[in-house]
TORVEX-754658 format. One record per residue (C-alpha): x, y, z negated; residue in three letters. Coordinates in Angstrom, 2 decimals. Last residue first. Example, Ala and Ser with C-alpha at 12.3 -4.5 7.8 and 13.67 -1.06 7.14 Angstrom:
BEGIN
<voro px="13.67" py="-1.06" pz="-7.14" rest="ser"/>
<voro px="12.30" py="-4.50" pz="-7.80" rest="ala"/>
END
This chain:
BEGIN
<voro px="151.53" py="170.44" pz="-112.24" rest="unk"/>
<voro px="150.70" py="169.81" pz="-108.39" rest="unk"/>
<voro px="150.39" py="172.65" pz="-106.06" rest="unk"/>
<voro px="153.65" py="172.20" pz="-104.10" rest="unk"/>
<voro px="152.77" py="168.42" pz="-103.51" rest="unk"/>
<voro px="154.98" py="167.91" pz="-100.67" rest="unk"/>
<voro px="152.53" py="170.11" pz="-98.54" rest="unk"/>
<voro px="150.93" py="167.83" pz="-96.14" rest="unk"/>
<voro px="151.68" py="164.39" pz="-98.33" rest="unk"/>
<voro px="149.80" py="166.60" pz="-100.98" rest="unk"/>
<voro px="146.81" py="167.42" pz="-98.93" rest="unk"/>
<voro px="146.15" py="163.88" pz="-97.46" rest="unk"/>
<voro px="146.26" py="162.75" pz="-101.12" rest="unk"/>
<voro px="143.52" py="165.14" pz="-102.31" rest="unk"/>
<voro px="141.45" py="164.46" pz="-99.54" rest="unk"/>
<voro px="141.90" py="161.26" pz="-99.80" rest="unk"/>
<voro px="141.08" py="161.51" pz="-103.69" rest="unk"/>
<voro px="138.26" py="163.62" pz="-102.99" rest="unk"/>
<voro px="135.11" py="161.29" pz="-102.73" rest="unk"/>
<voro px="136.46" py="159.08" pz="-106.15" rest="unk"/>
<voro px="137.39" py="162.08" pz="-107.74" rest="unk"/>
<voro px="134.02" py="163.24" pz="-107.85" rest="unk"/>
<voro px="132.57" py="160.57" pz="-109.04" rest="unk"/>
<voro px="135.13" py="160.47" pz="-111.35" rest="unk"/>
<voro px="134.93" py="163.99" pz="-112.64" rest="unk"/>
<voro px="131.60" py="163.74" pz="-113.22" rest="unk"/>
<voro px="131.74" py="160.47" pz="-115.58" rest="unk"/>
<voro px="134.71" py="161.72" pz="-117.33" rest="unk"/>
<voro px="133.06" py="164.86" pz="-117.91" rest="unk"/>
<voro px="129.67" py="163.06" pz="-119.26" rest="unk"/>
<voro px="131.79" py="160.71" pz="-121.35" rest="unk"/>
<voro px="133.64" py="163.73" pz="-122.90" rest="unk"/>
<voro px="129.96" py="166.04" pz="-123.11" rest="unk"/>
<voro px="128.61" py="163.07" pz="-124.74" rest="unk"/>
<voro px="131.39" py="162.77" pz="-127.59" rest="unk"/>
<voro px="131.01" py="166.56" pz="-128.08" rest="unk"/>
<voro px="127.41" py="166.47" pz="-128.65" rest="unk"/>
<voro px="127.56" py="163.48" pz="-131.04" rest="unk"/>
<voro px="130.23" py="165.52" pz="-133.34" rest="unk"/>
<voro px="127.87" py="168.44" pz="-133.13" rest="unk"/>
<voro px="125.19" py="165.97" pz="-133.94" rest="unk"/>
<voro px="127.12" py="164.72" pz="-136.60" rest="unk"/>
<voro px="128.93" py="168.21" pz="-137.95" rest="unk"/>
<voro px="125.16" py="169.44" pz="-137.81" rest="unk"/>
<voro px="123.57" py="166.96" pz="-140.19" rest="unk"/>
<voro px="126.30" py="167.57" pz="-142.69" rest="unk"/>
<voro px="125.86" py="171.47" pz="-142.94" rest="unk"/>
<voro px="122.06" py="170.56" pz="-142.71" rest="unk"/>
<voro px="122.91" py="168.61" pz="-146.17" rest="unk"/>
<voro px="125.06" py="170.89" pz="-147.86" rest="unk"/>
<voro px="122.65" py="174.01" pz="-147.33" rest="unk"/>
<voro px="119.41" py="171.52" pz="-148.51" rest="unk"/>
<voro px="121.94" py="170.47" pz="-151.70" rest="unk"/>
<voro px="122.84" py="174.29" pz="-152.13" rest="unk"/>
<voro px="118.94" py="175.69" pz="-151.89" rest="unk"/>
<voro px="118.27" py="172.43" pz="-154.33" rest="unk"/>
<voro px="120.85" py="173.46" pz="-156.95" rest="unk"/>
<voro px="119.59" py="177.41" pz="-156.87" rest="unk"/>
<voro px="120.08" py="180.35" pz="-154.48" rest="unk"/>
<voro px="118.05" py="179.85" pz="-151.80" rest="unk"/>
<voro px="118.28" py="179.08" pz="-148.56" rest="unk"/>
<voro px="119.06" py="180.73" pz="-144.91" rest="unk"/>
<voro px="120.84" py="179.36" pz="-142.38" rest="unk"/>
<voro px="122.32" py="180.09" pz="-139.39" rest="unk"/>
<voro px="121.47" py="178.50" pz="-135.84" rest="unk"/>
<voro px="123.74" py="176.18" pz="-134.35" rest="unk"/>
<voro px="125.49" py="176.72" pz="-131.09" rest="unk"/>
<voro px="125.28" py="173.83" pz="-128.73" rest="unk"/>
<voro px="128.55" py="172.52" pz="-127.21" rest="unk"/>
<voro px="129.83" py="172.11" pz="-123.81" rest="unk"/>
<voro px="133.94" py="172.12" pz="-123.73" rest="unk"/>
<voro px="134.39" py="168.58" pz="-121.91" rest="unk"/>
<voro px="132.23" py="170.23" pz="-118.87" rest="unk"/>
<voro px="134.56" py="172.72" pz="-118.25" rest="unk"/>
<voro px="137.38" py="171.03" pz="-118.94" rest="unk"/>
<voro px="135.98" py="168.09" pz="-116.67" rest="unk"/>
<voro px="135.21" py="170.59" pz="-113.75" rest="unk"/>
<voro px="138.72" py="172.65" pz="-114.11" rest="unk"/>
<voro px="140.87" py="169.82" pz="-113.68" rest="unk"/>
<voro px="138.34" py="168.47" pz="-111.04" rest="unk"/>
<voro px="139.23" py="171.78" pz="-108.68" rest="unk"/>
<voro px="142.58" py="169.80" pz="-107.48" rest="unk"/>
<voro px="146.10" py="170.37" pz="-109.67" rest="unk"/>
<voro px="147.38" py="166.91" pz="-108.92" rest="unk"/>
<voro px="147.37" py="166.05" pz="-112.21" rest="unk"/>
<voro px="143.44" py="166.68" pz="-112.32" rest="unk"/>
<voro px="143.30" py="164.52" pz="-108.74" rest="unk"/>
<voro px="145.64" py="161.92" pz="-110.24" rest="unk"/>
<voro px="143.68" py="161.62" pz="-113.03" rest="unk"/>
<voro px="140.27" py="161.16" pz="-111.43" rest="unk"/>
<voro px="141.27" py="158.85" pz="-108.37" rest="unk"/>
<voro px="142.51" py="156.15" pz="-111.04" rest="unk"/>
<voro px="139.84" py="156.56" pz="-113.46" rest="unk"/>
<voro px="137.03" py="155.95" pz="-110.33" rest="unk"/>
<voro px="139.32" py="153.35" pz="-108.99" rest="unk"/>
<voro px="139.10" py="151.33" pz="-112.42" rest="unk"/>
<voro px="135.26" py="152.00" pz="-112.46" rest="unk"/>
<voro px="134.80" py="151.05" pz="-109.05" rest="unk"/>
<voro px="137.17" py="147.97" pz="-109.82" rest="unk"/>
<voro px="135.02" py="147.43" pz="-112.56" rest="unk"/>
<voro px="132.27" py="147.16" pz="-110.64" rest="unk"/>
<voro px="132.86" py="144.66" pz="-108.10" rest="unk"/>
<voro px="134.28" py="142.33" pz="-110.86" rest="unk"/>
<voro px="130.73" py="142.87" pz="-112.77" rest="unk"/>
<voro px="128.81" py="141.88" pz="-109.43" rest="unk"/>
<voro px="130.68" py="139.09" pz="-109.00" rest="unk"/>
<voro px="130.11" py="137.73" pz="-112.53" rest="unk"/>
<voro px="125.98" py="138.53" pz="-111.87" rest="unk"/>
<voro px="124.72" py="141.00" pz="-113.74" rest="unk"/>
<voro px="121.74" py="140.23" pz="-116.09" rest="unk"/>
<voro px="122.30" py="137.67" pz="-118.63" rest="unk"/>
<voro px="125.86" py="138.23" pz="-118.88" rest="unk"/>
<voro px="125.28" py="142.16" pz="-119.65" rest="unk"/>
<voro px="122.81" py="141.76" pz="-122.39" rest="unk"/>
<voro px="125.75" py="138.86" pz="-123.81" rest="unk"/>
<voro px="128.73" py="141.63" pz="-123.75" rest="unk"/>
<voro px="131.57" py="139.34" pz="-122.70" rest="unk"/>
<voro px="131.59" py="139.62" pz="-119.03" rest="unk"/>
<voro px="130.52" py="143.15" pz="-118.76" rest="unk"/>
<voro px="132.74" py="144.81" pz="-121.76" rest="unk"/>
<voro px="135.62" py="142.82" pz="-120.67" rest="unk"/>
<voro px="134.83" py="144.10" pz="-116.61" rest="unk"/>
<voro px="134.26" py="147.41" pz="-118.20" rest="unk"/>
<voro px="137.72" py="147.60" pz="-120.40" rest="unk"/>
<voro px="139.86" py="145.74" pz="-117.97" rest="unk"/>
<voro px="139.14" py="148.16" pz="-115.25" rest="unk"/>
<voro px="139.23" py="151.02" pz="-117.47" rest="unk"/>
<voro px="142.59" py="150.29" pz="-118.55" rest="unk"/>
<voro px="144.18" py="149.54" pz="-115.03" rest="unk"/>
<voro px="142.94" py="153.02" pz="-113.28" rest="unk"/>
<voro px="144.45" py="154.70" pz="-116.68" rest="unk"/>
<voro px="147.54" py="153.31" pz="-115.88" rest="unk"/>
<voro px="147.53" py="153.60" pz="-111.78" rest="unk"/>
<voro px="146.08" py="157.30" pz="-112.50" rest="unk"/>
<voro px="149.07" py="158.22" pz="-114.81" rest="unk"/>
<voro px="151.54" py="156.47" pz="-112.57" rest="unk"/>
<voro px="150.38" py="158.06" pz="-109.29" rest="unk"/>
<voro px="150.02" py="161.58" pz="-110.26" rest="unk"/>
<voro px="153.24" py="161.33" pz="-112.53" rest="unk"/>
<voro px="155.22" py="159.47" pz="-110.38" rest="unk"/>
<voro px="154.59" py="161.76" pz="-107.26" rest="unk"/>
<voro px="154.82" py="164.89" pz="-109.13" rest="unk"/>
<voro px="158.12" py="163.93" pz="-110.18" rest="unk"/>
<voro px="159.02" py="163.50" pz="-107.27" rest="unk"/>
<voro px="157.64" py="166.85" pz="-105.64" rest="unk"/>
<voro px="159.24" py="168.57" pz="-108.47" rest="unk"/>
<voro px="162.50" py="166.96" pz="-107.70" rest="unk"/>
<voro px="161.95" py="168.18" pz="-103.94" rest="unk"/>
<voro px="161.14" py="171.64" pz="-104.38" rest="unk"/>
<voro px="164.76" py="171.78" pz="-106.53" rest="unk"/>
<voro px="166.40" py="170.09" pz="-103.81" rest="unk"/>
<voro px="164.98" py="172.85" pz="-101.52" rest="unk"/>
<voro px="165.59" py="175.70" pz="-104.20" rest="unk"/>
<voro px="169.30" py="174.24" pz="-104.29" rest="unk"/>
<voro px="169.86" py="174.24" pz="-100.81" rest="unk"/>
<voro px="168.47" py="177.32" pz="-100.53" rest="unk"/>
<voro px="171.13" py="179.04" pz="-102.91" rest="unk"/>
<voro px="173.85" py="177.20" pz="-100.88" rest="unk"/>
<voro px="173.14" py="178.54" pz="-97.76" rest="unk"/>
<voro px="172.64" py="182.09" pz="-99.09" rest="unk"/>
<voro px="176.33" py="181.82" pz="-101.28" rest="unk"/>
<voro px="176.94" py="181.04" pz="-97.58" rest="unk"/>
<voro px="176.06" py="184.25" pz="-95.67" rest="unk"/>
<voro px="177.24" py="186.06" pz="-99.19" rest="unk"/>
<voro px="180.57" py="184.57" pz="-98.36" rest="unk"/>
<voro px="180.57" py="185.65" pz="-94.68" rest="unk"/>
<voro px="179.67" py="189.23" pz="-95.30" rest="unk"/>
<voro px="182.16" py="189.37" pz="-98.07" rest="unk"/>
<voro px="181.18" py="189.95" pz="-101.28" rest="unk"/>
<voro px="180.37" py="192.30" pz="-104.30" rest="unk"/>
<voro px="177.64" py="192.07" pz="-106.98" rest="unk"/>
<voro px="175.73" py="194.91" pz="-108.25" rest="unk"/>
<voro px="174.37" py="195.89" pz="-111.52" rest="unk"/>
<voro px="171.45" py="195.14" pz="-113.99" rest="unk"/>
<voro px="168.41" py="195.66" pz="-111.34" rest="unk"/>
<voro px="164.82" py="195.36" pz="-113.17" rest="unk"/>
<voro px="162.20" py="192.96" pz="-113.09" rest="unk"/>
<voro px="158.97" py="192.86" pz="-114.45" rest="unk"/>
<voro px="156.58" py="191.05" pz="-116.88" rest="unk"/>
<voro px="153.88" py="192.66" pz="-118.38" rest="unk"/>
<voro px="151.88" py="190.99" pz="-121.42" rest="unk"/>
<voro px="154.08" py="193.06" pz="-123.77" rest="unk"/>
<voro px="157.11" py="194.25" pz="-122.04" rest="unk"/>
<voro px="159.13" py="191.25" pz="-120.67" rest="unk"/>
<voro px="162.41" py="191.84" pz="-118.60" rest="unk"/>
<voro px="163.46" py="189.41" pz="-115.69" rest="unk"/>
<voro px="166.87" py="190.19" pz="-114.53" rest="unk"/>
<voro px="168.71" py="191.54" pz="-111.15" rest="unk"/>
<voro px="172.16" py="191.59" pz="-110.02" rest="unk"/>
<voro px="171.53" py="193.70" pz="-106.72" rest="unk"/>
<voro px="173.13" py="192.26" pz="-103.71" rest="unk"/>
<voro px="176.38" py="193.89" pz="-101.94" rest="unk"/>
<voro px="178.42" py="194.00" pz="-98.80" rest="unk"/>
<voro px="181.98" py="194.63" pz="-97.85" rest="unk"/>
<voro px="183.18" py="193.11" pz="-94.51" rest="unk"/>
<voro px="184.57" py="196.93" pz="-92.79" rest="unk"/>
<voro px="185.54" py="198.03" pz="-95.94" rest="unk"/>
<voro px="188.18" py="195.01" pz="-96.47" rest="unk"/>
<voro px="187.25" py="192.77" pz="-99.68" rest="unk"/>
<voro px="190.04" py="191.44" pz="-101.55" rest="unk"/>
<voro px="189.54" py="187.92" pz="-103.07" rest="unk"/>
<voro px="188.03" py="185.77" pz="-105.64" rest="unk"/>
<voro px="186.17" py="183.35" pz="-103.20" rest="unk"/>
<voro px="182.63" py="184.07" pz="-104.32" rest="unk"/>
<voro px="182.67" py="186.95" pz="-106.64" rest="unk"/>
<voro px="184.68" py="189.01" pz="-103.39" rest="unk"/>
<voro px="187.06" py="191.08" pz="-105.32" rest="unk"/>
<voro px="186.47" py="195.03" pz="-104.38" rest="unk"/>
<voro px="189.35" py="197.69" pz="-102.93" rest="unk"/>
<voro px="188.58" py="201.49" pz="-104.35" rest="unk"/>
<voro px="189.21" py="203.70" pz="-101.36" rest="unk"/>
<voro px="185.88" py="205.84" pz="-102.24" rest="unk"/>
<voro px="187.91" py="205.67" pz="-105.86" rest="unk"/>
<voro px="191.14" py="207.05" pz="-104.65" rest="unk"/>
<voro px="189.38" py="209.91" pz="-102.73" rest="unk"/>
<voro px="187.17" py="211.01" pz="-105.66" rest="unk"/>
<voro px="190.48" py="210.63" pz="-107.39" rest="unk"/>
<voro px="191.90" py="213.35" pz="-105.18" rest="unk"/>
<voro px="189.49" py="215.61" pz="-105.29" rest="unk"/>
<voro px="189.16" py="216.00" pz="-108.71" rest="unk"/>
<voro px="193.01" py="216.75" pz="-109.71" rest="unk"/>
<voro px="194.38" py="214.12" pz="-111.70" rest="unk"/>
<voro px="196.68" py="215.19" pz="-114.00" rest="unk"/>
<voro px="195.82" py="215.93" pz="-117.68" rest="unk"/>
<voro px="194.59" py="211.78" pz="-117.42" rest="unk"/>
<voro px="197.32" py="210.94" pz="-116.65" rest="unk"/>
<voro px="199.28" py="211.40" pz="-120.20" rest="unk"/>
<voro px="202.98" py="211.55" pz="-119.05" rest="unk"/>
<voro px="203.25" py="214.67" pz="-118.04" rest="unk"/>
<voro px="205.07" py="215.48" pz="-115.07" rest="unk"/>
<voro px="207.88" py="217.56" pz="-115.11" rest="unk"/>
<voro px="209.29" py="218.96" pz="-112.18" rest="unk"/>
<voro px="212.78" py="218.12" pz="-110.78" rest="unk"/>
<voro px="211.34" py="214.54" pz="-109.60" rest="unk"/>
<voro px="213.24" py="211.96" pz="-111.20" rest="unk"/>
<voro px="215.30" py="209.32" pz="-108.88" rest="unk"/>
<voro px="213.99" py="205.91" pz="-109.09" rest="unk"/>
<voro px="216.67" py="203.68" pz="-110.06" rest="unk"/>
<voro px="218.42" py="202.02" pz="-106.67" rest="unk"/>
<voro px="216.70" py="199.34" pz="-104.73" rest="unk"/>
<voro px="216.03" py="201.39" pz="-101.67" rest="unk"/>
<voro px="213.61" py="199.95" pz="-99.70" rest="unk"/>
<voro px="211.64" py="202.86" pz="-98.95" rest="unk"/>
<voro px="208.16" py="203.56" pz="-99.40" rest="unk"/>
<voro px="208.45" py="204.06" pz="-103.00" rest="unk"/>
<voro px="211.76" py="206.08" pz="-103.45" rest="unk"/>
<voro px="210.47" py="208.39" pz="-100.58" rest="unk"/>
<voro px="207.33" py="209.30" pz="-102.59" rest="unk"/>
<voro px="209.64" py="210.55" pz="-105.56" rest="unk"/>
<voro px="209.33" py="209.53" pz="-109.12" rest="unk"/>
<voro px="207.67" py="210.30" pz="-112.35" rest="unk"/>
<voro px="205.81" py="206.80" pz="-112.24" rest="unk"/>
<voro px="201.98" py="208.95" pz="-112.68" rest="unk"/>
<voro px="203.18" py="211.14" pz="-109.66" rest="unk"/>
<voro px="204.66" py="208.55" pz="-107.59" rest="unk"/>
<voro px="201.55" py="206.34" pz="-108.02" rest="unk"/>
<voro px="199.54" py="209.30" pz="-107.01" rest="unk"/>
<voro px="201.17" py="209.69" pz="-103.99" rest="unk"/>
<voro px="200.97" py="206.04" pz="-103.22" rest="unk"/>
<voro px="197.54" py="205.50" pz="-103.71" rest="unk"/>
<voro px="197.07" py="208.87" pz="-100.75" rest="unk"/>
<voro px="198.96" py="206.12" pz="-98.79" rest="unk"/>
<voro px="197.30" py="203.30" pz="-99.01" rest="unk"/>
<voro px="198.40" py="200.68" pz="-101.41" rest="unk"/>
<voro px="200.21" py="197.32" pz="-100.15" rest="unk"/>
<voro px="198.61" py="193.35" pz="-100.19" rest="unk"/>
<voro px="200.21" py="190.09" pz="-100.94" rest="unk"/>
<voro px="203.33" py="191.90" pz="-102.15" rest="unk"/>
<voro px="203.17" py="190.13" pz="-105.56" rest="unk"/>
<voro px="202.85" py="193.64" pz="-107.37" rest="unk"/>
<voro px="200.90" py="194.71" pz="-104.73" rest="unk"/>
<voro px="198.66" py="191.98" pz="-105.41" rest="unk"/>
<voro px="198.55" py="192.08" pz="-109.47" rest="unk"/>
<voro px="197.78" py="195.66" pz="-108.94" rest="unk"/>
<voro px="194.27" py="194.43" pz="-107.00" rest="unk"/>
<voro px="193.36" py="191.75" pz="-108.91" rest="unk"/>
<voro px="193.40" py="194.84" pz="-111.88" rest="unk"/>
<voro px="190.61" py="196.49" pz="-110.33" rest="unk"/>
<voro px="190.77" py="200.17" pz="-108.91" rest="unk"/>
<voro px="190.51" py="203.45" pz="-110.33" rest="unk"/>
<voro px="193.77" py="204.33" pz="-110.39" rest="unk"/>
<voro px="194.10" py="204.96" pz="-113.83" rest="unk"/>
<voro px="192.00" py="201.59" pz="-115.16" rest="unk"/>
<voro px="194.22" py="199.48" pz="-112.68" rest="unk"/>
<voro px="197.26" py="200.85" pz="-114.39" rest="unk"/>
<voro px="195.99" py="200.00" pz="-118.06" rest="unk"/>
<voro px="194.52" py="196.34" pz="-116.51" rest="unk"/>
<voro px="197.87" py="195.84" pz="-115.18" rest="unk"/>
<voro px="199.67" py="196.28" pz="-118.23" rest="unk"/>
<voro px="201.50" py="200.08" pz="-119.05" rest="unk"/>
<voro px="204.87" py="199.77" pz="-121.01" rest="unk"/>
<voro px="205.71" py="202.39" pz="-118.27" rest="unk"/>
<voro px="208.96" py="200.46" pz="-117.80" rest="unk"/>
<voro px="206.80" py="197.77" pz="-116.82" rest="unk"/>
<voro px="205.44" py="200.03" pz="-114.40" rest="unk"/>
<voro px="207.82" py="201.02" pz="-112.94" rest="unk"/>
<voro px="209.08" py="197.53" pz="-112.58" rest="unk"/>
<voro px="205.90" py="196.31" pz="-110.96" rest="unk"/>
<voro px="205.35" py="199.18" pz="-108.83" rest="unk"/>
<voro px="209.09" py="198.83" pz="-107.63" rest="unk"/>
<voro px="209.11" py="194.79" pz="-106.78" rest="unk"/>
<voro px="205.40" py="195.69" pz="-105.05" rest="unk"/>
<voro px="206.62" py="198.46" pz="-103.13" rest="unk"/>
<voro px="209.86" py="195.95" pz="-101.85" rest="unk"/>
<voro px="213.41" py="195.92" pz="-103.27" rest="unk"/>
END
């Protein structure tokens, strides 16, 4: 009968599981369940206190004697935890044998290593993050647990980078198309503008209008400094002064009408500030779209939305 055959049955007898045991010991239950199979054995100083939680002699362990386990003269008491002595489960425990979390098994001293379990913890505004435990492997499974966690960022960088791509280019090809039917419509058709530009000269200009569109969104999608030029320039507004009147019918009909006077022109304002940041922005997105584009291809559009 081998260790493992005699732990096991000892055990059992016990009516202790493998977790139970484990939990004594002060070592994981993976680790009973392979002495148990003989896959791995228990130190020695494990063995001793094996024999004195079974009630049974060292000798009976180590041997292969497959007779009952001979009682020890002195009494031991069944409840363990009355008879650990300090020392020696400090001893047991500094001998404790980890499970690798990649491939599920033992870890020898000489390959252990660790890596903080970490999580992100919000408090308030403040974000920070903290360690949550500790996760146990061996050196060569944490070298490729590595691998594998940059392969993921990297086809993670490159899914954003895609859909960067289609978004940049897709949005700016749309909205390129609309205005380009929408001035050369408005020039053709419009009979001011048929009398004084030529056909050719209206074709030439909506495709500087559809180009100026074009080079505009994919510039703000692309996360250049336009985003922030037609924001800023969409949010200009006046502030109107307060009012005083009186407090009779005309005083309210004057307060109602300046009330109404001011929603147009502040409507009016806002509509000119949106035509004045579109027409900004695509100038300027016109001059920087290579620059733009040359910038992406460089970095594989890490700073786009």
């Amino acid at each position: 009968m081998t260790i493992g055959q005699k732990i096991k049955k000892l055990r059992t007898e016990k009516g202790l599981t493998q977790k139970d045991l484990a939990d004594q010991l002060h070592v994981t239950f993976q680790t009973i369940s392979k002495w148990e199979k003989d896959e791995n054995e228990p130190d020695l100083a494990t063995v001793r206190e094996l024999a004195k939680l079974f009630g049974c002699s060292l000798d009976y362990l180590l041997s292969e004697d497959e007779e009952e386990a001979p009682k020890e003269e002195t009494v031991v008491e069944p409840v363990v935890k009355e008879v650990p002595v300090i020392k020696e489960t400090v001893i047991i425990h500094q001998n404790e044998i980890h499970v690798c979390a990649r491939c599920g098994k033992d870890i020898p001293e000489n390959e252990l290593v660790s890596e903080d379990v970490t999580k992100r913890e919000r408090h308030g505004r403040t974000t920070r993050t903290v360690s949550v435990g500790q996760t146990y492997y061996h050196k060569a499974c944490l070298e490729e647990v590595k691998k594998e966690r940059a392969a993921a960022a990297a086809r993670a960088k490159a899914a954003r980078a895609s859909r960067s791509k289609k978004l940049s280019f897709g949005w700016g090809i749309a909205g390129g198309v609309v205005a380009f039917i929408i001035t050369l419509l408005s020039l053709l058709l419009a009979p001011a503008a048929k009398e004084a530009i030529h056909p050719a000269v209206s074709v030439l200009l909506s495709i500087l209008a559809g180009y100026g569109i074009f080079s505009m969104l994919y510039c703000i999608i692309s996360g250049s400094y336009i985003g922030e030029v037609f924001v800023w320039c969409a949010g200009l507004s006046i502030k109107f002064p307060g009012l005083i009147f009186s407090w009779d019918i005309e005083g309210f009909a004057w307060l109602i009408a300046m009330k109404i006077l001011f929603a147009v022109l502040g409507f009016l304002i806002g509509v000119f500030a949106l035509l004045f940041a579109i027409g900004l922005s695509a100038a300027l997105g016109m001059v920087s779209f290579p620059f733009v584009l040359i910038h992406n291809i460089r970095t594989d559009y890490a700073d786009a939305f």
